[in-house]
N, C-alpha and C positions, 0 to 999 in steps of 0.2 A: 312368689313370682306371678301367679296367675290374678291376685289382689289386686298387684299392683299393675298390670295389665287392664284389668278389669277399672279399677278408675281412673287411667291413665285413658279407656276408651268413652267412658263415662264425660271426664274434664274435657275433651275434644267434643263430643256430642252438644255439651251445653255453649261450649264458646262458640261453635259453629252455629248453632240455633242464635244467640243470642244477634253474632255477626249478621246473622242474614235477616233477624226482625228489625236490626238497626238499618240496612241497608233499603228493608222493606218500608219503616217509618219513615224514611228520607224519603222516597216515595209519594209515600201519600201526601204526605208535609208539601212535596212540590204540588202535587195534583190540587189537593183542596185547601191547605193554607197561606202558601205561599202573599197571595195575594194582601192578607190583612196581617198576621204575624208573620215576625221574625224570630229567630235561637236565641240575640240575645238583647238585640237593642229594641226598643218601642216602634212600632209601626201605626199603625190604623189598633190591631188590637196589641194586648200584653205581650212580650217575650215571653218563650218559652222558660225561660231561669225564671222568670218572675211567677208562671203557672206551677213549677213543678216545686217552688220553694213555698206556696201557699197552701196546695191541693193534694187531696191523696188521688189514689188512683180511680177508685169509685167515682170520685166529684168532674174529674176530669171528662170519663167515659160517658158519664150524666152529661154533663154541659158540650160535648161534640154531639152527643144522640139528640137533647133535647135542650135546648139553651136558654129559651123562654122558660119553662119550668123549673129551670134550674137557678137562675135570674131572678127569678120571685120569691125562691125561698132564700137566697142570700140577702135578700134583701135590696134588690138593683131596682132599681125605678124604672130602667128600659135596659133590652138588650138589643146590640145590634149583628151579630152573631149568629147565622141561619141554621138549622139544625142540619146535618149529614147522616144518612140511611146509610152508615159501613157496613162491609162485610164482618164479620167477626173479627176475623183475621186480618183486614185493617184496621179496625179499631184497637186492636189490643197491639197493632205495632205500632200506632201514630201514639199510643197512650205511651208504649217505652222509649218513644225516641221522644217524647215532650219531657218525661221522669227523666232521660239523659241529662237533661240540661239540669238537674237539682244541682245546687251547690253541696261538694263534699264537706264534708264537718271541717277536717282540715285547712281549705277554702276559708271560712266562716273564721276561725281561730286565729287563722292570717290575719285576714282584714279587721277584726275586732283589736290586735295586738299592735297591727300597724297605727288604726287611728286612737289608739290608747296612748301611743308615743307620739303622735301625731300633737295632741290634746295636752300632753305633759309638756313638750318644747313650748308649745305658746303659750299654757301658764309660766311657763319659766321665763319666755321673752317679755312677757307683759309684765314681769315686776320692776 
């Protein structure tokens, strides 16, 4: 009984943290990206689905801290992009509510399965 107690206070502990860094990242997101990205569609910069489905977490927390240098080693010929001096504790929640937007695998399986049938009807209509 008391296990089960004990990670029944544990699973609350993490979804609470989680809830409140997601609600933290919505935040910062309005504060300092709002402006040039959006979650999911293309703005001035990339969507967020598009960051989180490319970038690990490191590269990401690199390119909010310092985006010129981060820019250059990917190989970008210019960035337009200004660097942000976060708190820690912004940073590391603007990074989990950018990771929010990754596409689940499931997601991906979907849409892979869809346009497979998609690609099978018009070879089929096309004979």
């Amino acid at each position: 009984m008391q296990k089960i107690i004990k990670f029944l206070s544990v699973a609350i502990l993490l979804i609470t943290t989680y809830s409140l860094n997601a609600s933290s990242g919505k935040k910062v997101f309005e504060t300092y990206c709002w402006g040039c990205h959006h979650q999911t569609a293309v703005a001035f910069g990339p969507p967020f689905e598009e960051i989180a489905s490319k970038r690990n977490r490191d590269e990401i927390r690199a390119m909010i801290s310092d985006p010129a240098l981060v820019s250059q080693s990917f190989g970008y010929r210019r960035n337009a992009m200004p660097p942000f001096q976060l708190s820690e504790e912004n940073l590391t929640a603007i990074t989990n509510y950018i990771l929010s937007y990754k596409p689940s695998l499931k997601s991906i399986v979907d849409i892979n399965s869809t346009s497979k049938s998609s690609i099978t009807s018009n070879i089929t209509k096309d004979k």
